[in-house]
N, C-alpha and C positions, 0 to 999 in steps of 0.2 A: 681362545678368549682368556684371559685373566683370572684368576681367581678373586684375587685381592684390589677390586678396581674405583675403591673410595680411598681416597686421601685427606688426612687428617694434619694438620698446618696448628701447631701453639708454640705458644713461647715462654721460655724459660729464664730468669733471672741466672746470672754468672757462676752464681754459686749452686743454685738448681742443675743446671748443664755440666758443672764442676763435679758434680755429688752422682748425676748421671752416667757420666762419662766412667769413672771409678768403678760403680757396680756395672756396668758393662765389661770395662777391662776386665775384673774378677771375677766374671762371668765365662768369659770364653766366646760368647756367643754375640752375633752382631747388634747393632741397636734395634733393628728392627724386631729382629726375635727376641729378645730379651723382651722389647715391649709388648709382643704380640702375647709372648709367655705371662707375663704381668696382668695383662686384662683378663687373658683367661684364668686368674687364679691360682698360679703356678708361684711360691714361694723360692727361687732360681739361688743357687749355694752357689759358694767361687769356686772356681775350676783348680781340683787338687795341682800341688807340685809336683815335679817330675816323681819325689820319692815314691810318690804313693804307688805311679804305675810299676815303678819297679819291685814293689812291696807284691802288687796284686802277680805281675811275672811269676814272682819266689815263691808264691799261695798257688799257682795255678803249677808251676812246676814237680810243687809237690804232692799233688791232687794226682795230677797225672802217674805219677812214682808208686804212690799206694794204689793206684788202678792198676797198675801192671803188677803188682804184689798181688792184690786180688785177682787178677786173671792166672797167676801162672798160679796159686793156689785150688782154685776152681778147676785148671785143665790137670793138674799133678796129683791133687789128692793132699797135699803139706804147703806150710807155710817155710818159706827162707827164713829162718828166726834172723839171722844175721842182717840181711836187708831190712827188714823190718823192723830190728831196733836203729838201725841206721836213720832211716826214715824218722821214727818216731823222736830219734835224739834232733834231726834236722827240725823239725816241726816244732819241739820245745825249747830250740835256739832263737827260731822264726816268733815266737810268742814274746820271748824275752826282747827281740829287739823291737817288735810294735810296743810295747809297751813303753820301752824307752822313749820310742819316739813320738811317738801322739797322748800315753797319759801316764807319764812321771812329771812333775814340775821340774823346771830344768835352774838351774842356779844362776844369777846373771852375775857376774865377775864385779869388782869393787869399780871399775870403770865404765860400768853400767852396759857393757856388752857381754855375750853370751857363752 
């Protein structure tokens, strides 16, 4: 049996279904969920750009990096100094370019693009 077994039938002006249609697309999510998400109280963000999964990759890469720093510390007794400023200089590279890209204002060109 159904979970979902009442159906709910309105209608929206051009511009309503325009405006709909939009925060769906930047959504990610189909219309159904998005609406179902909406009733329930769910304030739904746009679905980041590819950057961002690549950003959380390079963050999860180097999580991993320092784990294994931390283990062979744990199992040796010492730390690599050397991998480990490695790491820390990658991780303050990885800083510098988030911030470039989600909060430095970025300059728009005399041509009005970027």
């Amino acid at each position: 049996m159904r979970k979902r077994n009442i159906q709910i039938l309105f209608r929206l002006t051009e511009d309503e279904a325009k405006h709909l249609s939009l925060l769906v697309e930047k959504s990610g999510y189909s219309r159904e969920s998005f609406l179902r998400a909406m009733i329930s109280g769910y304030r739904l963000c746009e679905k980041p750009d590819e950057s961002f999964y690549k950003y959380m990759r390079e963050l999860s890469a180097i999580g991993g990096r320092v784990n294994q720093i931390a283990a062979k510390a744990n199992a040796l007794g010492f730390i690599d100094v050397p991998m480990l400023n490695s790491e820390v200089k990658r991780w303050r590279d990885f800083q510098l370019e988030i911030r470039r890209k989600f909060l430095l204002p970025i300059k728009e060109k005399k041509d009005g693009s970027m």
